[in-house]
Every structure is written in C-alpha cells, then in structure tokens.
Backbone atoms as SQL, in Angstrom:
CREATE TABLE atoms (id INTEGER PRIMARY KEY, chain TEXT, resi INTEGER, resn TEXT, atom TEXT, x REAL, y REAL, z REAL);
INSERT INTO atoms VALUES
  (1, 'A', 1, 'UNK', 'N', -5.931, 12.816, -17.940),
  (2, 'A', 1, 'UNK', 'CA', -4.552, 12.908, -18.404),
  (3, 'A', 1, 'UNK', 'C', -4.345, 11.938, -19.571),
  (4, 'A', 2, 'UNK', 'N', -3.839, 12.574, -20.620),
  (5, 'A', 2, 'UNK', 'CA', -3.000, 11.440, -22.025),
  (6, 'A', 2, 'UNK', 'C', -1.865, 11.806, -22.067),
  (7, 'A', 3, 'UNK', 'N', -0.848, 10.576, -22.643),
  (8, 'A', 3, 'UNK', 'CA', 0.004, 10.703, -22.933),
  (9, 'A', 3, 'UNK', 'C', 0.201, 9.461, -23.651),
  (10, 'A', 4, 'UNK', 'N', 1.238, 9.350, -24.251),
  (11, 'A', 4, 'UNK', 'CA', 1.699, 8.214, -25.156),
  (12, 'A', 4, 'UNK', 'C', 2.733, 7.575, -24.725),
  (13, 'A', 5, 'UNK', 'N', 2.780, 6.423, -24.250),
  (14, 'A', 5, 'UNK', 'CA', 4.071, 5.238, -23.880),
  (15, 'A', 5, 'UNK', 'C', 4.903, 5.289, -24.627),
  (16, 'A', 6, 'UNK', 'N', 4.981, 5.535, -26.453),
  (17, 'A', 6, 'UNK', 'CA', 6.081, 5.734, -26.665),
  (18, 'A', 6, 'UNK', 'C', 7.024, 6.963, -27.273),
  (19, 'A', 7, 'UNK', 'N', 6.273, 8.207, -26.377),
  (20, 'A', 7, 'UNK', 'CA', 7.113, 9.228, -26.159),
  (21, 'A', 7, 'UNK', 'C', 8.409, 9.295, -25.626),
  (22, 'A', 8, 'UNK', 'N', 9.515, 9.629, -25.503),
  (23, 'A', 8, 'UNK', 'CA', 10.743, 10.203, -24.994),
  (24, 'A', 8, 'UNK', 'C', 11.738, 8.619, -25.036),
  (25, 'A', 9, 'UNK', 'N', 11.432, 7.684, -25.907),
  (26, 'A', 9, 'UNK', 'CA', 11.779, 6.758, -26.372),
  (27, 'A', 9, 'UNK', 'C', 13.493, 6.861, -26.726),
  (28, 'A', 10, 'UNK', 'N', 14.319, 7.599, -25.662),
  (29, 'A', 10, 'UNK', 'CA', 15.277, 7.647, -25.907),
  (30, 'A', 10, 'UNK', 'C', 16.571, 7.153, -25.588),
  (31, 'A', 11, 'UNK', 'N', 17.670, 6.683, -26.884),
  (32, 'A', 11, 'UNK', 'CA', 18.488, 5.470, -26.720),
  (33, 'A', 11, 'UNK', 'C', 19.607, 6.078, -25.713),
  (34, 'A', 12, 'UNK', 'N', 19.808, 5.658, -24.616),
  (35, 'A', 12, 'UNK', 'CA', 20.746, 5.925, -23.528),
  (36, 'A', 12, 'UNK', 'C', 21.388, 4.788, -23.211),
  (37, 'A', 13, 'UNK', 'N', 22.761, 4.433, -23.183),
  (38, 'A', 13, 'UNK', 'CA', 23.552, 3.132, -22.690),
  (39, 'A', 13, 'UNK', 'C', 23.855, 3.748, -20.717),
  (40, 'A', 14, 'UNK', 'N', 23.860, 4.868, -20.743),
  (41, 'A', 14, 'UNK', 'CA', 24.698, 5.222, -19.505),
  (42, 'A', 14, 'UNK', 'C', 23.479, 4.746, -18.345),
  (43, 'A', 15, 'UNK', 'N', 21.878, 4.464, -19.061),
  (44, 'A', 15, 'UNK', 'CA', 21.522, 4.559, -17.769),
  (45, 'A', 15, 'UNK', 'C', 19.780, 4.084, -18.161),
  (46, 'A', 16, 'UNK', 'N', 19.252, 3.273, -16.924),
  (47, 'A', 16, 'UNK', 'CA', 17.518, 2.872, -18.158),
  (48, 'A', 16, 'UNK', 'C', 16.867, 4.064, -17.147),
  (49, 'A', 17, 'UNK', 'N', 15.860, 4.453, -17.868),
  (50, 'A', 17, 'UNK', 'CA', 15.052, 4.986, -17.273),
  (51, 'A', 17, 'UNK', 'C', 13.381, 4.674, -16.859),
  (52, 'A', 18, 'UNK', 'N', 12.696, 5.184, -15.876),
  (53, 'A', 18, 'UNK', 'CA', 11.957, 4.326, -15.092),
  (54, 'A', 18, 'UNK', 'C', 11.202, 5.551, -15.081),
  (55, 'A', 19, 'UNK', 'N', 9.495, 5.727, -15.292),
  (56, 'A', 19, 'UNK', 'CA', 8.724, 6.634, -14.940),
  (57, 'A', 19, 'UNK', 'C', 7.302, 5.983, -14.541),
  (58, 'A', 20, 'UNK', 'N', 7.339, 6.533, -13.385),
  (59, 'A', 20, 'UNK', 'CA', 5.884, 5.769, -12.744),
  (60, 'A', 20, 'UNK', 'C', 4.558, 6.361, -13.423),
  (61, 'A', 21, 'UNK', 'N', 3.796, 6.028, -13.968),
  (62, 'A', 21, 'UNK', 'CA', 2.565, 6.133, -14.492),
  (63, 'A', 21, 'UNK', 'C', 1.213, 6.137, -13.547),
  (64, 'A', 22, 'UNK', 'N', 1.196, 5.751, -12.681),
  (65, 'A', 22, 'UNK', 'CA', -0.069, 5.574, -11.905),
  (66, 'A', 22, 'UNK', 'C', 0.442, 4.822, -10.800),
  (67, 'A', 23, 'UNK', 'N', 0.008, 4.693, -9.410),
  (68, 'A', 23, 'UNK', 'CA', 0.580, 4.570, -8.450),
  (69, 'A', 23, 'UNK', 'C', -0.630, 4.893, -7.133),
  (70, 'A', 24, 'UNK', 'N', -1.134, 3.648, -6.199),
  (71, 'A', 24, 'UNK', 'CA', -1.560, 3.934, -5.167),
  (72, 'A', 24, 'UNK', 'C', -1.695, 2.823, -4.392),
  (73, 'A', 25, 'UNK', 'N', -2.295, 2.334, -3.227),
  (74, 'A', 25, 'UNK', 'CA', -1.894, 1.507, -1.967),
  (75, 'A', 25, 'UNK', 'C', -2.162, -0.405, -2.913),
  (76, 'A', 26, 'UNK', 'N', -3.086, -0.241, -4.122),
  (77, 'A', 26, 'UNK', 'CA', -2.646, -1.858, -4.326),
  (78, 'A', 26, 'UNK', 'C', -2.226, -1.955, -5.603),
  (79, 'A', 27, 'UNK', 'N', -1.581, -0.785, -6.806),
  (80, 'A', 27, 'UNK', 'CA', -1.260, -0.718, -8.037),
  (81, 'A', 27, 'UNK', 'C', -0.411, 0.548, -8.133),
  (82, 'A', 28, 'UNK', 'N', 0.910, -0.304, -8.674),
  (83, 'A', 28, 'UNK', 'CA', 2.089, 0.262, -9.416),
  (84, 'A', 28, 'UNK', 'C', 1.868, 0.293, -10.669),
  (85, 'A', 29, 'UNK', 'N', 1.841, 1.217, -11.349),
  (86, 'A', 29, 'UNK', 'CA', 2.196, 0.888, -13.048),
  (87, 'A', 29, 'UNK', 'C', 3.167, 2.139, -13.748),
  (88, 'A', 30, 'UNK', 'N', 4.322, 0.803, -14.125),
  (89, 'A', 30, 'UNK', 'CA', 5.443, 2.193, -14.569),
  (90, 'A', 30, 'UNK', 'C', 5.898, 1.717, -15.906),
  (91, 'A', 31, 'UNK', 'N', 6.484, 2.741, -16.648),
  (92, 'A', 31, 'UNK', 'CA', 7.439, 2.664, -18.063),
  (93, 'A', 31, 'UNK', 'C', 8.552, 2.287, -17.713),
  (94, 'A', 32, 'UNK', 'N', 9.449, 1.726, -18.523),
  (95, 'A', 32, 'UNK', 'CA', 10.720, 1.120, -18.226),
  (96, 'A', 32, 'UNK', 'C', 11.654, 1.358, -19.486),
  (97, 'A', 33, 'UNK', 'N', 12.511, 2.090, -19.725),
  (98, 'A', 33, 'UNK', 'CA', 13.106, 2.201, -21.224),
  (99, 'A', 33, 'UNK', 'C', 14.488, 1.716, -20.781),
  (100, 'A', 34, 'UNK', 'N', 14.755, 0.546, -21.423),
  (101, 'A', 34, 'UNK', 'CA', 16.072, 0.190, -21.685),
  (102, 'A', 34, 'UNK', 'C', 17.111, -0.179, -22.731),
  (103, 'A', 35, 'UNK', 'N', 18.700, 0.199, -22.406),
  (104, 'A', 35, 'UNK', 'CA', 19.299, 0.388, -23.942),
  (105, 'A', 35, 'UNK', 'C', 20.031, -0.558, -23.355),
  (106, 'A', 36, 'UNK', 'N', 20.273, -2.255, -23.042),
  (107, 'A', 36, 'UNK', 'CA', 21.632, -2.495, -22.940),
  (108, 'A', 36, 'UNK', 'C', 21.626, -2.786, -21.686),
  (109, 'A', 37, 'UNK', 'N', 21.092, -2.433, -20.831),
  (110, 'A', 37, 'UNK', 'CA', 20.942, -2.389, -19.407),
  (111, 'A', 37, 'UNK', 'C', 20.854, -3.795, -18.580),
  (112, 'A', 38, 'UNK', 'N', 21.700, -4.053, -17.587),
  (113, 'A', 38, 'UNK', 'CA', 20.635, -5.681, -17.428),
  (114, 'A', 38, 'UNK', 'C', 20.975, -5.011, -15.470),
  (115, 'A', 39, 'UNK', 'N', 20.634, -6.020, -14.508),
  (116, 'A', 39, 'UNK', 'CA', 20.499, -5.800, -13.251),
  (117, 'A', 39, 'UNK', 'C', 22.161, -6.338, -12.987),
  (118, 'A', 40, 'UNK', 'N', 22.485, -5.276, -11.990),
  (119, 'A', 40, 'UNK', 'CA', 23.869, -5.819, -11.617),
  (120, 'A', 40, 'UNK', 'C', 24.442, -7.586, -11.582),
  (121, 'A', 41, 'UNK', 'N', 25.420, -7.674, -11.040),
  (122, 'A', 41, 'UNK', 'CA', 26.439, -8.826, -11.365),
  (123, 'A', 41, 'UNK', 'C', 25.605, -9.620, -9.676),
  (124, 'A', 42, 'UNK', 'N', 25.199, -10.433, -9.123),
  (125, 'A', 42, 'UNK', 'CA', 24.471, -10.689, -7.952),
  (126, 'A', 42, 'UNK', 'C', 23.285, -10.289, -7.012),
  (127, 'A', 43, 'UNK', 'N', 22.766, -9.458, -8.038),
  (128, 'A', 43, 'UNK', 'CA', 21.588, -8.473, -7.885),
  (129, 'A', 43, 'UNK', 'C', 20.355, -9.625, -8.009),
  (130, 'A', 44, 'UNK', 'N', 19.827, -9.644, -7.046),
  (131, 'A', 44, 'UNK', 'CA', 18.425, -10.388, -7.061),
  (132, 'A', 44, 'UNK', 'C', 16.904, -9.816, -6.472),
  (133, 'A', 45, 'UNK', 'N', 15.925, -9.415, -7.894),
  (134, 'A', 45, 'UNK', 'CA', 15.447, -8.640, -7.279),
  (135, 'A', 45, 'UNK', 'C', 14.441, -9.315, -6.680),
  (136, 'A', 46, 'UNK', 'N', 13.504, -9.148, -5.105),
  (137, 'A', 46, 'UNK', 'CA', 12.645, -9.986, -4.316),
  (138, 'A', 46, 'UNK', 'C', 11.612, -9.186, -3.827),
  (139, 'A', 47, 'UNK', 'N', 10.481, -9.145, -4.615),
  (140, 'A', 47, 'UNK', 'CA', 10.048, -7.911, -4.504),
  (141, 'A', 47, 'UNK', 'C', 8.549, -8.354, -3.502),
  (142, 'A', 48, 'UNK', 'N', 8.074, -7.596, -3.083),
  (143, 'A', 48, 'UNK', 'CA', 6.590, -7.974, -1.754),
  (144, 'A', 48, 'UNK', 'C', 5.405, -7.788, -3.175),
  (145, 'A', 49, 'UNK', 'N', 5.282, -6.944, -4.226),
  (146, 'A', 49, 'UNK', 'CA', 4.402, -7.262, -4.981),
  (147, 'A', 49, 'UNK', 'C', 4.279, -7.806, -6.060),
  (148, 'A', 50, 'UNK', 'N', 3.164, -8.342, -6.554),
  (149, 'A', 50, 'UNK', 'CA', 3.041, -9.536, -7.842),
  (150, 'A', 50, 'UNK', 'C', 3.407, -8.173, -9.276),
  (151, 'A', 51, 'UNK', 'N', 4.035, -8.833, -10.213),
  (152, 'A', 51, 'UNK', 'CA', 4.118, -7.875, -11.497),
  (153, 'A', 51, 'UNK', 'C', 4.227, -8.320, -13.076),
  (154, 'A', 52, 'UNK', 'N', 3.228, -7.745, -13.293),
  (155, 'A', 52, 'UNK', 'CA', 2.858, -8.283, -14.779),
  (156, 'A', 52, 'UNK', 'C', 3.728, -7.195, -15.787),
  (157, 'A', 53, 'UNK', 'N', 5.021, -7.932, -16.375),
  (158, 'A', 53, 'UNK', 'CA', 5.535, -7.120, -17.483),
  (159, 'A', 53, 'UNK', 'C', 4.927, -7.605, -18.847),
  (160, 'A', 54, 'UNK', 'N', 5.648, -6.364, -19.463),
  (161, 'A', 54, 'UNK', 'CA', 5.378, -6.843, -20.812),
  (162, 'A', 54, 'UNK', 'C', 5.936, -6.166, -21.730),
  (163, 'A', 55, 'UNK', 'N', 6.930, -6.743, -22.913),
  (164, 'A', 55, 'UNK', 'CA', 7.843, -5.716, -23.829),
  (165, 'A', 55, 'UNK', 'C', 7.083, -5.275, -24.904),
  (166, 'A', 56, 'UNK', 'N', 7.166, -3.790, -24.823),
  (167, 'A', 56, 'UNK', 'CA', 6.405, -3.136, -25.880),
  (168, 'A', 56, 'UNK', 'C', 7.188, -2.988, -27.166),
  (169, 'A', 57, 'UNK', 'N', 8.609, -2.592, -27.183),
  (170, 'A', 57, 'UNK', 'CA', 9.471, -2.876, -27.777),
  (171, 'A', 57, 'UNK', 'C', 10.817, -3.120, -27.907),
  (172, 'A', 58, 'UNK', 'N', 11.330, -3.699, -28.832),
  (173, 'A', 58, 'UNK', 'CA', 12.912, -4.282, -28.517),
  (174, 'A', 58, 'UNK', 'C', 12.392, -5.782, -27.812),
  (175, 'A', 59, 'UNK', 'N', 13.792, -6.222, -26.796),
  (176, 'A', 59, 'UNK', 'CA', 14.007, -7.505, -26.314),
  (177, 'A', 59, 'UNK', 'C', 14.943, -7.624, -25.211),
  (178, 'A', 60, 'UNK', 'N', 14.541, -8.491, -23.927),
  (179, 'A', 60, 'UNK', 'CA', 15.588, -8.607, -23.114),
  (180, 'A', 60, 'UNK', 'C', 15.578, -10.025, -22.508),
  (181, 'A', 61, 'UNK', 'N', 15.983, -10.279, -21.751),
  (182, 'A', 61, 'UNK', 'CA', 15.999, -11.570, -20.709),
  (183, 'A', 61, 'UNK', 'C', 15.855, -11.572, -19.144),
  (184, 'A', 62, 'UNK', 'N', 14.697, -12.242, -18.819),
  (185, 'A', 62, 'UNK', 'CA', 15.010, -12.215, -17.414),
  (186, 'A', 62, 'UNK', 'C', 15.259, -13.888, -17.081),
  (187, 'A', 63, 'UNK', 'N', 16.376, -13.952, -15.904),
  (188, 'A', 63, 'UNK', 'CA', 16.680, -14.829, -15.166),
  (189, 'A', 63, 'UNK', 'C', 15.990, -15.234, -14.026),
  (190, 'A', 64, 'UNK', 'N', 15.412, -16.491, -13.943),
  (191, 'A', 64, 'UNK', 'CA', 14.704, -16.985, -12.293),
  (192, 'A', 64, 'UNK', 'C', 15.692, -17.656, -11.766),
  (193, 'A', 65, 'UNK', 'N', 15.394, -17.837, -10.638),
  (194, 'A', 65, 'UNK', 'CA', 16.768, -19.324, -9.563),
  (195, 'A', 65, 'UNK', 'C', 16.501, -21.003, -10.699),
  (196, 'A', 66, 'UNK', 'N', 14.940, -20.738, -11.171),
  (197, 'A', 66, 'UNK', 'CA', 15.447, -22.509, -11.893),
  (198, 'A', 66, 'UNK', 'C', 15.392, -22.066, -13.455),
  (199, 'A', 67, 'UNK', 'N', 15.152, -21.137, -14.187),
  (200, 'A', 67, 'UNK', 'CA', 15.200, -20.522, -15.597),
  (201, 'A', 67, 'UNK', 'C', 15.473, -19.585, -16.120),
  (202, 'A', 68, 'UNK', 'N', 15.473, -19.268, -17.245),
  (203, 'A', 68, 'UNK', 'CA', 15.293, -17.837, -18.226),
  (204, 'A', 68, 'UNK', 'C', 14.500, -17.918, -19.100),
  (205, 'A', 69, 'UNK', 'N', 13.814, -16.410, -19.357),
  (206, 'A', 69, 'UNK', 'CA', 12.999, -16.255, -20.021),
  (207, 'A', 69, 'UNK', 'C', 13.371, -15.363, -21.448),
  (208, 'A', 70, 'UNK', 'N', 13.159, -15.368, -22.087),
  (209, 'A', 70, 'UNK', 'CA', 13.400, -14.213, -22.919),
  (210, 'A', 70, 'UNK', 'C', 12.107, -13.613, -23.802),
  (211, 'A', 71, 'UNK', 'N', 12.251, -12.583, -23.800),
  (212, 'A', 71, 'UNK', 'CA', 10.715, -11.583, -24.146),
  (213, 'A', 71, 'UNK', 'C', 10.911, -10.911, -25.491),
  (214, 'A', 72, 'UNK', 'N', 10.472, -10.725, -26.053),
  (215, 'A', 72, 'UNK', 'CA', 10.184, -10.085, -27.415),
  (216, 'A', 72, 'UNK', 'C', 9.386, -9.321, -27.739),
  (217, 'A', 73, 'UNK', 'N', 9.349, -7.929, -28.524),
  (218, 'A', 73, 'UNK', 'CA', 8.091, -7.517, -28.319),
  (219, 'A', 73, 'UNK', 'C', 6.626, -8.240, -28.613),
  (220, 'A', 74, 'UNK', 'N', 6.232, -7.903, -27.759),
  (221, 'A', 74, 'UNK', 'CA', 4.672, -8.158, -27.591),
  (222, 'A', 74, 'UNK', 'C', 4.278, -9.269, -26.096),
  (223, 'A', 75, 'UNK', 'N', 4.993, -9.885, -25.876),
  (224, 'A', 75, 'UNK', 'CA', 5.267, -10.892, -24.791),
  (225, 'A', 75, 'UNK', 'C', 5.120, -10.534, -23.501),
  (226, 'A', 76, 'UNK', 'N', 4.911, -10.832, -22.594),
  (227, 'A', 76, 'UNK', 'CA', 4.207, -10.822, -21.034),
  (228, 'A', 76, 'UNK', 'C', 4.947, -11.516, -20.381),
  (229, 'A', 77, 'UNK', 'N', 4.603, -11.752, -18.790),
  (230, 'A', 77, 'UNK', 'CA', 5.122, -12.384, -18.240),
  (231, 'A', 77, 'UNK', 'C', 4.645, -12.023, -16.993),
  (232, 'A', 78, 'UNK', 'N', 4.468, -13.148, -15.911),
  (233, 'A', 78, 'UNK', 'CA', 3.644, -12.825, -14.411),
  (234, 'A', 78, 'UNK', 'C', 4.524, -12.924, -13.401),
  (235, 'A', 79, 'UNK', 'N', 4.828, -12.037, -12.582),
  (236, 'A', 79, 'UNK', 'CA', 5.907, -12.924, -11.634),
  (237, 'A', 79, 'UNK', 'C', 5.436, -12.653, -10.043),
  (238, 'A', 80, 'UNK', 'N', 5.512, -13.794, -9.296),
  (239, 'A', 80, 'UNK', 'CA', 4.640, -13.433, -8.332),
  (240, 'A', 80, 'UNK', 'C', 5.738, -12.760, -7.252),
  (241, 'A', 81, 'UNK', 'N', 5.149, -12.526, -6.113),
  (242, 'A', 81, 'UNK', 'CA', 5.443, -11.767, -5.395),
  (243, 'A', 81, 'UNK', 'C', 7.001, -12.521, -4.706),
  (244, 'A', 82, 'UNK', 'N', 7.855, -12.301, -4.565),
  (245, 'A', 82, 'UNK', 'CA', 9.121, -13.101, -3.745),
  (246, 'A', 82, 'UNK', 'C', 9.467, -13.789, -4.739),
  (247, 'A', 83, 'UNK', 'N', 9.384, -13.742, -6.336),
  (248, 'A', 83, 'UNK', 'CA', 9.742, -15.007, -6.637),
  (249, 'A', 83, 'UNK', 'C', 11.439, -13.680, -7.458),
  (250, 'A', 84, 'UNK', 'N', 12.476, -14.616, -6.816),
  (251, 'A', 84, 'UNK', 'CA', 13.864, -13.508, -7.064),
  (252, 'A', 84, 'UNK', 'C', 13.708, -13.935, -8.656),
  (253, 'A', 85, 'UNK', 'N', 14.449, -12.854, -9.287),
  (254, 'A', 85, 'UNK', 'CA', 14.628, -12.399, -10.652),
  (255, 'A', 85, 'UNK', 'C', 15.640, -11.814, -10.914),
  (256, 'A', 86, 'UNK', 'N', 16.229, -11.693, -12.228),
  (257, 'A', 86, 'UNK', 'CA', 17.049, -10.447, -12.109),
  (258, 'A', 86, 'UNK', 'C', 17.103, -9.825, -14.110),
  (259, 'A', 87, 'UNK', 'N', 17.323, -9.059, -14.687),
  (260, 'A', 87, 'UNK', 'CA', 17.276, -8.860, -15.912),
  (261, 'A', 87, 'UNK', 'C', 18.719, -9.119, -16.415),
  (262, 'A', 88, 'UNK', 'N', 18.815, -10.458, -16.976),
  (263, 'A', 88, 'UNK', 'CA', 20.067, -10.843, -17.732),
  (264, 'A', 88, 'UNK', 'C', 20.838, -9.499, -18.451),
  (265, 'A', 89, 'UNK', 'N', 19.773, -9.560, -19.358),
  (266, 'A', 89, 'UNK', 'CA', 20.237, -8.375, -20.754),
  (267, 'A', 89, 'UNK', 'C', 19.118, -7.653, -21.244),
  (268, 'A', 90, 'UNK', 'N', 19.219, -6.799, -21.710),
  (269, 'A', 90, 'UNK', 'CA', 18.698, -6.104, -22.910),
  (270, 'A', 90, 'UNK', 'C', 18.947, -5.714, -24.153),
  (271, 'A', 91, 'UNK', 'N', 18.046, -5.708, -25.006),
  (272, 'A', 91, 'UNK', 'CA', 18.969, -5.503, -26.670),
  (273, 'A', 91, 'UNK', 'C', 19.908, -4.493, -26.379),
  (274, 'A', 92, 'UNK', 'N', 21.370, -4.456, -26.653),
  (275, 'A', 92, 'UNK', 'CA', 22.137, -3.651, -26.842),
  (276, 'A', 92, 'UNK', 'C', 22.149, -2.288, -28.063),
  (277, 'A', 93, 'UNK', 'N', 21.171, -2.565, -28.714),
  (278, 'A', 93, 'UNK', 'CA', 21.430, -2.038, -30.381),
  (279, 'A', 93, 'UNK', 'C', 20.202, -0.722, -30.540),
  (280, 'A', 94, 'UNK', 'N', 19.184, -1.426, -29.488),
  (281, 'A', 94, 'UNK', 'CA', 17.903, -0.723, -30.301),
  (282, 'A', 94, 'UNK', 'C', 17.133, -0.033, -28.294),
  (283, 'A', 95, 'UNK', 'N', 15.825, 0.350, -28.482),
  (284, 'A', 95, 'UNK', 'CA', 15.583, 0.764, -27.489),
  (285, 'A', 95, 'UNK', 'C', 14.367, -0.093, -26.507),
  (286, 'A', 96, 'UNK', 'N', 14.408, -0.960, -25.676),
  (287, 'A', 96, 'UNK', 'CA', 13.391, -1.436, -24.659),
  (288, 'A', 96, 'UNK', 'C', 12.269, -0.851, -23.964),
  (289, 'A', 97, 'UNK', 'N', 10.930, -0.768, -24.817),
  (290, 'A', 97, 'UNK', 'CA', 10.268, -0.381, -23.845),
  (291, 'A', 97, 'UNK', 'C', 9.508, -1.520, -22.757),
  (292, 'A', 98, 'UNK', 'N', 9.369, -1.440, -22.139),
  (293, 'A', 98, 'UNK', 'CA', 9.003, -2.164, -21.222),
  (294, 'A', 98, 'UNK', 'C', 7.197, -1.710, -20.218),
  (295, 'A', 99, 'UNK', 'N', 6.421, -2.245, -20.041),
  (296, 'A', 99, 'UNK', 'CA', 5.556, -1.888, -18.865),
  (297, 'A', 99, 'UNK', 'C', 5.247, -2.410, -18.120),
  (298, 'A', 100, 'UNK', 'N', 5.483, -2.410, -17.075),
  (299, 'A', 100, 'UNK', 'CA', 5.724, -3.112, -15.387),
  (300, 'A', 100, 'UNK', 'C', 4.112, -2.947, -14.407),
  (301, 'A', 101, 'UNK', 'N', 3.387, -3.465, -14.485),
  (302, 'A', 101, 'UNK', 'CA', 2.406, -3.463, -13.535),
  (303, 'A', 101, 'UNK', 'C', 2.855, -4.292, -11.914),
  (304, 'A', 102, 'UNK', 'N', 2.688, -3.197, -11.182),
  (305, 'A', 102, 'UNK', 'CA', 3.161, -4.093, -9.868),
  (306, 'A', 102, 'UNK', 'C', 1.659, -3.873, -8.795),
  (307, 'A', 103, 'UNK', 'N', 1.434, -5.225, -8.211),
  (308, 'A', 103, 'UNK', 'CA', -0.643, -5.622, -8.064),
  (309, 'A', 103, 'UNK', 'C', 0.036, -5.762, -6.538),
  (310, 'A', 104, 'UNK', 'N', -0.291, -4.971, -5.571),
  (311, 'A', 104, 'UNK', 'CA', -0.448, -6.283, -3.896),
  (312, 'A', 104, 'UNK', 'C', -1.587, -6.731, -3.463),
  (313, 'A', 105, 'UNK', 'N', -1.246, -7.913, -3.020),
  (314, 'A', 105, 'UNK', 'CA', -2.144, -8.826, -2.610),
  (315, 'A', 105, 'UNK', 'C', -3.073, -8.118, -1.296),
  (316, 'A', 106, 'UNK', 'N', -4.278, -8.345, -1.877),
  (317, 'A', 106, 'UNK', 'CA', -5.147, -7.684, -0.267),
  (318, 'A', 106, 'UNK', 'C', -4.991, -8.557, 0.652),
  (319, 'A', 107, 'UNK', 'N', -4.755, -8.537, 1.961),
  (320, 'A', 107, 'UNK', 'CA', -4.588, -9.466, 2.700),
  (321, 'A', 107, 'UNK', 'C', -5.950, -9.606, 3.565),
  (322, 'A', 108, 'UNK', 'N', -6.918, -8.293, 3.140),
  (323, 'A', 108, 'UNK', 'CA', -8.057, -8.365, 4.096),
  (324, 'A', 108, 'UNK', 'C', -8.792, -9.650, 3.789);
C-alpha cells in the first residue's frame, strides 16, 4: 500500500481530523490534521501508550502539568505513557499536519 501524508490536507475549523495508518497489538500510527483545534477546556489526555509526535506542518502547543511545549514544523516530541497532556492550540490560519506514533510497552 502507498499513499502520501500530505494528501486530503484539508483546512476545516469545525473539526480535526484523525486517520489511523497502521495499527496492531504494540503500534499505533495515525495522521492528525488540524485547523485551530486545541483539546477541550479541562481535558487531560492520560493515555496507557508511549507516543512519539511530530509536526509535519503548520504549528501547535502542547501543555504538560509542569510545562509547554510548542512544535513547529519539523519538531518531535516523546511522551511517555500516563504522562497527562492536553493540546493548547493550533495554528488558527494555516493547516496542522501532525503524526502520532503510539508504541506499548511489552510487559513480557
């Protein structure tokens, strides 16, 4: 299978969109397009797997309990498993791509 990440690159305020790319018992990997979008008003997300983002294009912010980060294209970021987050903002103007690798830990 091919396809191109920055296909269907399209600017939507009403809503981000999320398409899973590959997916099985220890790897998530999804697209993330956002216009503007950030995580609700007390929304903390606490997630069971580790996830390596990274902005492909545009810019947003994520919030931790002791910081913020802010990403730009080309920029990364590791976040381990439980550690709460939430997405401040996203560029309002232009379009966010985003790619989300989510890894679980083998426990064997």
């Amino acid at each position: 299978m091919t396809k191109n990440l920055f296909d269907d690159l399209v600017f939507d305020k009403s809503s981000e969109k999320l398409e899973t790319l590959i997916e099985n018992e220890k790897v998530k990997i999804e697209k993330i397009i956002t216009s503007g979008q950030a995580s609700k008003k007390g929304f903390w997300y606490d997630q069971e797997w580790d996830e390596f983002v990274v902005v492909l294009e545009g810019s947003a912010q994520i919030t931790f309990e002791t910081k913020q980060v802010t990403l730009e294209k080309g920029d990364f970021l590791y976040i381990k498993a439980h550690e709460r987050h939430h997405v401040s903002w996203s560029d309002p103007n232009i379009v966010t791509l985003w790619l989300a690798v989510y890894i679980k830990e083998d426990k064997n």
